[in-house]
C-alpha positions in Angstrom: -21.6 -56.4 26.0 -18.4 -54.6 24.4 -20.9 -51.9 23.3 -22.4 -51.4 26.4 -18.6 -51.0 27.4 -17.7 -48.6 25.0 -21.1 -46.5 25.6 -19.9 -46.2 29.3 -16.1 -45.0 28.6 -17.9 -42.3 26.2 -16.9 -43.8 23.3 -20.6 -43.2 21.5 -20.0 -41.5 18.4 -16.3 -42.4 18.7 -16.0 -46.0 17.6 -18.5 -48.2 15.8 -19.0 -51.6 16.8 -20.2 -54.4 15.0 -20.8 -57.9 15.5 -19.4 -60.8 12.6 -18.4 -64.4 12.1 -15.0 -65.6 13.0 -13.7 -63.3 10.3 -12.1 -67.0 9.2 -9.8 -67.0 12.6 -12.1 -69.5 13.9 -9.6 -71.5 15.6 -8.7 -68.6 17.6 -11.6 -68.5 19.2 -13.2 -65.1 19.8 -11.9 -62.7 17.8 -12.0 -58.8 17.9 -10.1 -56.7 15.2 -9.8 -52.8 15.6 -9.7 -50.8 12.3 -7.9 -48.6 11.1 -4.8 -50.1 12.8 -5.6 -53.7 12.1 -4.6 -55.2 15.3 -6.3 -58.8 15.7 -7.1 -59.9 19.0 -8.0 -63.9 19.7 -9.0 -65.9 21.9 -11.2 -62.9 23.8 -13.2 -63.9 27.3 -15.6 -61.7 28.7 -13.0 -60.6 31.3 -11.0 -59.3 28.8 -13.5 -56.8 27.9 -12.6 -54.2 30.3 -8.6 -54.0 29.4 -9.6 -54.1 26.1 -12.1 -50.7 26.1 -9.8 -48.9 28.4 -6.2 -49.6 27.2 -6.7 -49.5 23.1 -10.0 -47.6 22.6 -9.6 -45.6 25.1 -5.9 -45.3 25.5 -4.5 -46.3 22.1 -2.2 -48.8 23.6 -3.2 -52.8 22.0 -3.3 -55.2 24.8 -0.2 -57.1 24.3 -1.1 -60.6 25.1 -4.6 -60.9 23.4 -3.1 -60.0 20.6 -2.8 -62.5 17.5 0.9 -63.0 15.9 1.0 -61.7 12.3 1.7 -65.6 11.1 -1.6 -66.8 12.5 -3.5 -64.3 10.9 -5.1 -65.3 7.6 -2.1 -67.6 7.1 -2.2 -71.3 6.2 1.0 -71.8 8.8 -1.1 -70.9 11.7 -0.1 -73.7 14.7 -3.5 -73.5 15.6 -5.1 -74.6 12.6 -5.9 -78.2 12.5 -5.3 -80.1 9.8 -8.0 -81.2 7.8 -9.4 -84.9 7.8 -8.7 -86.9 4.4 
């Protein structure tokens, strides 16, 4: 679907997408990170797709409120971790 996206703003040849795991952000749901930047987007609905082609692949301007906060990513202090059953 996000390929399909990109193919149809001319972004063949342009960007590469690939599809992963949870990249171990699994509690934030569906995740997209775009390289080189390193700007981590969660919690991504299929609505979101559009914004997200047209504003930073497109436009180079990250989508401001997909975006993850620096202390959820890869960090143990994330708030929406859940702690782990003893």
């Amino acid at each position: 679907m996000l390929n399909d996206k990109a193919v149809a703003a001319g972004l063949r040849g342009k960007v590469r997408i690939n599809a992963s795991g949870c990249l171990d952000q699994c509690e934030h749901g569906i995740n997209i990170v775009v390289y080189p930047e390193q700007t981590w987007y969660g919690f991504v609905k299929p609505e979101d797709l559009d914004e997200l082609v047209e504003s930073h692949l497109v436009g180079g301007k990250p989508v401001a409120r997909l975006e993850l906060a620096d202390e959820c990513v890869n960090t143990p202090q994330c708030p929406h971790k859940q702690p782990k059953a003893v």
